[in-house]
C-alpha positions as CSV (number, residue, x, y, z in Angstrom):
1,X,-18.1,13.3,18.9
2,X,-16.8,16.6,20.5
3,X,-16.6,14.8,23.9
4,X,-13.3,13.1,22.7
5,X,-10.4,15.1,23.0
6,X,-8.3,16.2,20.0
7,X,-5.2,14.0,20.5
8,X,-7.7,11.0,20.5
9,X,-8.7,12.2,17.1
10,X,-5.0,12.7,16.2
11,X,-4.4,8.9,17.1
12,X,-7.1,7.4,15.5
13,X,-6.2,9.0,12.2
14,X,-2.8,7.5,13.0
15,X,-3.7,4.3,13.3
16,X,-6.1,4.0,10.3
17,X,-3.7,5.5,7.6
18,X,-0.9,3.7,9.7
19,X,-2.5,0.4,9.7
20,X,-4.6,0.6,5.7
21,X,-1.1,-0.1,3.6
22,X,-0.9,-3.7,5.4
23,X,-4.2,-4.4,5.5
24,X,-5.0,-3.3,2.3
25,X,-2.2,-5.4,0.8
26,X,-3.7,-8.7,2.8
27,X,-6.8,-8.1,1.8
28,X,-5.9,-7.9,-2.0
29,X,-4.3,-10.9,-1.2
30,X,-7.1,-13.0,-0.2
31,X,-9.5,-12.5,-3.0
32,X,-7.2,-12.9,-5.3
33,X,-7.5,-16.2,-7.2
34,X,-4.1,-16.9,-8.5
35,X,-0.7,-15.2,-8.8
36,X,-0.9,-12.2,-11.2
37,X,-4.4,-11.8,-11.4
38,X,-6.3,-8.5,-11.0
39,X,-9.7,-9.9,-9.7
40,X,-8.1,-9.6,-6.0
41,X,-7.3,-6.0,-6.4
42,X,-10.6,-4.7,-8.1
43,X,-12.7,-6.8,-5.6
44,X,-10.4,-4.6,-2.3
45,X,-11.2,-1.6,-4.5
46,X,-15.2,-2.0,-4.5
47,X,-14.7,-2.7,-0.9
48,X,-12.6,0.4,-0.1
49,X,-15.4,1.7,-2.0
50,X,-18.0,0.8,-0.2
51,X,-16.4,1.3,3.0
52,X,-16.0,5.3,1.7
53,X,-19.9,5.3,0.6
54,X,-20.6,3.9,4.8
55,X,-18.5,6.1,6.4
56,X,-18.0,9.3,4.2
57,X,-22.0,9.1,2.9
58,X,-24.1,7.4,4.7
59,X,-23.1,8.6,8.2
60,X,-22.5,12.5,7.1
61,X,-26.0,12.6,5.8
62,X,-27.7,10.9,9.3
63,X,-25.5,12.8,11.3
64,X,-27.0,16.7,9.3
65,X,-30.1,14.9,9.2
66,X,-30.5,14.7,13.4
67,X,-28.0,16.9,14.6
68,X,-30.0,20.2,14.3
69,X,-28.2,23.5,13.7
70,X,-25.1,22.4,15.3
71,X,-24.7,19.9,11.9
72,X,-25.8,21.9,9.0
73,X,-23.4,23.4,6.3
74,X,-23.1,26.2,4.5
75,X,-23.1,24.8,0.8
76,X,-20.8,27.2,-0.5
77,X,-19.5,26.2,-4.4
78,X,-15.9,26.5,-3.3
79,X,-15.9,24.7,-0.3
80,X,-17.8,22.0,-2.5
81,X,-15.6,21.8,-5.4
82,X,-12.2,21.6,-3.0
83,X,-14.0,18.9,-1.0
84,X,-15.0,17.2,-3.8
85,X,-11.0,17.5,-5.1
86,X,-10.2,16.4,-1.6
87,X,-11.9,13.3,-1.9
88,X,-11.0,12.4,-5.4
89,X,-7.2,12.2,-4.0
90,X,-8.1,10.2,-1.5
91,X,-9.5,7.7,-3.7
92,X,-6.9,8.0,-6.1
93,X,-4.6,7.0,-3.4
94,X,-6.5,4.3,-2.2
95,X,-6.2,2.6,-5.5
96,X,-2.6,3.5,-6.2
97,X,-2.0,1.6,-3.4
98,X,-3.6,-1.5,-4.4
99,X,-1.8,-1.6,-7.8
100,X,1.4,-0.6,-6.9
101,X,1.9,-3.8,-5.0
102,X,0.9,-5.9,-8.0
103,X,2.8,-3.9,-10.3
104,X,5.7,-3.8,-8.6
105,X,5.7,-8.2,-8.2
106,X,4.7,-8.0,-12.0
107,X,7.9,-5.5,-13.2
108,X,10.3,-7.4,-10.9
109,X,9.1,-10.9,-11.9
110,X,9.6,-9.6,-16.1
111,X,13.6,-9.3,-15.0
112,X,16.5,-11.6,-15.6
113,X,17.5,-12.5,-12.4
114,X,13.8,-13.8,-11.2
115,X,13.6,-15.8,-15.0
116,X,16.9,-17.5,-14.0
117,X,15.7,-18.3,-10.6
118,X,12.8,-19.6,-11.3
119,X,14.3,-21.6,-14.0
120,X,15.9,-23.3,-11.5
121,X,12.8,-23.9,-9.7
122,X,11.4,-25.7,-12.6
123,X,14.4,-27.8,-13.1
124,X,14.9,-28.6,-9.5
125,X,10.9,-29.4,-9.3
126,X,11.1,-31.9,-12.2
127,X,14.1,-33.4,-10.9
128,X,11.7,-34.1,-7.7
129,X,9.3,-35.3,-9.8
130,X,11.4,-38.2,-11.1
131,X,13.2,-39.1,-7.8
132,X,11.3,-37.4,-5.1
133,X,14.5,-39.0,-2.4
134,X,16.4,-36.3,-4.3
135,X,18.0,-34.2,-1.2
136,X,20.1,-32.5,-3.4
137,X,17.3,-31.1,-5.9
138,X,15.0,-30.8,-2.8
139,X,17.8,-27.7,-1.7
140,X,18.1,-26.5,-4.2
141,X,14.0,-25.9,-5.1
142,X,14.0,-24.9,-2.0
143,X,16.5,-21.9,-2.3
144,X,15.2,-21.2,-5.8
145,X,11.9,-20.5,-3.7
146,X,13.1,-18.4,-1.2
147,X,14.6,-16.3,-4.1
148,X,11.5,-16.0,-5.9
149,X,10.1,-14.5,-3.5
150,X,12.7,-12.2,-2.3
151,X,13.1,-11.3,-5.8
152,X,9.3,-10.8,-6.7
153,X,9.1,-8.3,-3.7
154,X,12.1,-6.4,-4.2
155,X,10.3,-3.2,-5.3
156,X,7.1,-4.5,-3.6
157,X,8.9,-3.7,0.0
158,X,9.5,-0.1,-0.9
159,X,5.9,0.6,-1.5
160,X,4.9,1.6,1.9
161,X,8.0,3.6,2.7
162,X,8.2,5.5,-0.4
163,X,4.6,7.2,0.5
164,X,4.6,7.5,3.5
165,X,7.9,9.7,3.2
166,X,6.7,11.4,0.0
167,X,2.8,12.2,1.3
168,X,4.7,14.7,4.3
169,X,7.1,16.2,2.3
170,X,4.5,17.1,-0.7
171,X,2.6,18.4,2.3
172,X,4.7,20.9,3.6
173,X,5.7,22.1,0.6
174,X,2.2,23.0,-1.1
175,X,1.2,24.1,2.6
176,X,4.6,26.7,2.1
177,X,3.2,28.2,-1.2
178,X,-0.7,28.1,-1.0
179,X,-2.3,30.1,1.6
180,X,-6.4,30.0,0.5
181,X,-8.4,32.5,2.2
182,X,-12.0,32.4,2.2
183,X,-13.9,33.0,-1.3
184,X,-9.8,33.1,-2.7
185,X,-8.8,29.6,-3.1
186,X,-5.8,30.5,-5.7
187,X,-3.7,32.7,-3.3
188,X,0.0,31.9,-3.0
189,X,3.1,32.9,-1.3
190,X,6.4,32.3,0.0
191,X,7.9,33.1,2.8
192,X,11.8,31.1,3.0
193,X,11.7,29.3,6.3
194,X,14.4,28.9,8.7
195,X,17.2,25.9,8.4
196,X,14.8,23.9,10.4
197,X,12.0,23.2,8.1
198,X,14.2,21.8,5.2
199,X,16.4,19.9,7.4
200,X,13.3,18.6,9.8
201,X,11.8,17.6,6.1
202,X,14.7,15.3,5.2
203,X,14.8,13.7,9.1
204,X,11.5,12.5,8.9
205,X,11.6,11.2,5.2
206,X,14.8,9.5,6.1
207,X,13.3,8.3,9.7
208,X,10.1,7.6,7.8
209,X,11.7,5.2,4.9
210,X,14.3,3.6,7.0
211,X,11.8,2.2,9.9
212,X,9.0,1.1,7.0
213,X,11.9,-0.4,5.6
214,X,13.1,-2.3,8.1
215,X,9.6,-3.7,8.9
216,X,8.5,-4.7,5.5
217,X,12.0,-6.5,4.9
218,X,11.3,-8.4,8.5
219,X,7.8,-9.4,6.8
220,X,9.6,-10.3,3.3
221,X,12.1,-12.7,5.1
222,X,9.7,-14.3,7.0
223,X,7.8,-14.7,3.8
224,X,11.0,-16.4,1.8
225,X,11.4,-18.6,4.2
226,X,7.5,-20.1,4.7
227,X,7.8,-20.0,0.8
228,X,10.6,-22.1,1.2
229,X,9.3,-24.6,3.4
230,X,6.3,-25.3,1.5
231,X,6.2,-29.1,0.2
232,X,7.0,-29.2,-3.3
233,X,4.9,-30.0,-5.7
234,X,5.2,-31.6,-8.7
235,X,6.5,-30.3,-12.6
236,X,3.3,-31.6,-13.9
237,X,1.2,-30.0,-11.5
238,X,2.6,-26.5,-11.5
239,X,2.3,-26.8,-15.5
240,X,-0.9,-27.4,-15.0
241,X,-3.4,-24.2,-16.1
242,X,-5.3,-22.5,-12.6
């Protein structure tokens, strides 16, 4: 591993926390069995899980057990409990992430606006239902769709953009007021930084949200619109229990 430069480490790190938001959020999706359902989530949890135990377990312990001296740590208590700590928030993240995109479809799909929509969905569907030549009815289940959706992913959308612009900025700012030195974990200080940092802090978390942003409402249209295009089905059969 120390033939590969340090920018090649720098990308690869990139791309997996750059690519695990979407393909976490796909992932949930596919084992889920129906709509509001936390089966899907739990089941990309044990997998994120197990994909941790393979990579952060498994291969540490071949890689001391065959490397020689060049592999083998000091097991020092504080080095230990902060790694431990370490690891804990990355989990705790992980599974944030997973649940924030199901609680925020869940909280948007309790307010009025999605109720009223898909109200009209139902209406529109039965109508179908009775006179499926209905044009009319057909458009207008088929807006009621698109809104659903838009309107179910309204906070969904922000997921991604919101942590990604928070993580940096909570970085830099415990990185400006705790300075551990070895054997003293619990040393602080402050030293005010120049105009830059602050104003550098905001670019990026502006940057940051606006281009996840931008992405994720490209995916949600896209979405509304197969959503919308999707043969209708029939009152009875949407009534009907999953």
């Amino acid at each position: 591993m120390d033939k590969m430069p340090w920018w090649g480490y720098v990308i690869l790190a990139g791309l997996a926390w750059g690519t695990y938001v979407p393909i976490i959020f796909y992932g949930g999706t596919e084992l889920t069995t129906k709509p509001g359902t936390m089966g899907g989530r739990l089941a990309s949890i044990l997998c994120v899980g197990i994909a941790y135990f393979v990579m952060a377990v498994v291969v540490p312990v071949l890689m001391m057990s065959l490397g020689g001296d060049a592999t083998k740590p000091e097991w020092k208590t504080n080095g230990l409990i902060f790694s431990g700590i370490a690891g804990v928030m990355g989990a705790v993240g992980a599974i944030c992430v997973i649940f924030a995109s199901n609680g925020a479809v869940k909280a948007a799909q309790t307010e009025p606006g999605y109720i009223e929509i898909k109200t009209r969905a139902d209406t529109a569907s039965a109508k179908l239902e009775a006179n499926p030549d209905d044009a009319t009815s057909r458009q207008e289940l088929q807006a009621a769709k698109e809104g659903m959706t838009k309107y179910a992913a309204q906070y969904r959308i922000l997921i991604a953009p919101l942590i990604f612009s928070l993580a940096p900025f909570i970085n830099t700012v415990l990185s400006l007021v705790w300075h551990p030195k070895p054997g003293a974990p619990w040393h602080f200080g402050f030293d005010m930084p120049s105009w830059h940092l602050p104003l550098g802090i905001v670019l990026v978390a502006i940057g940051t949200f606006l281009v996840l942003y931008s992405k994720e409402a490209a995916e949600l249209e896209k979405a509304a619109k197969k959503a919308a295009a999707a043969p209708a089905k029939p009152a009875a059969a949407q009534a009907k229990p999953q």
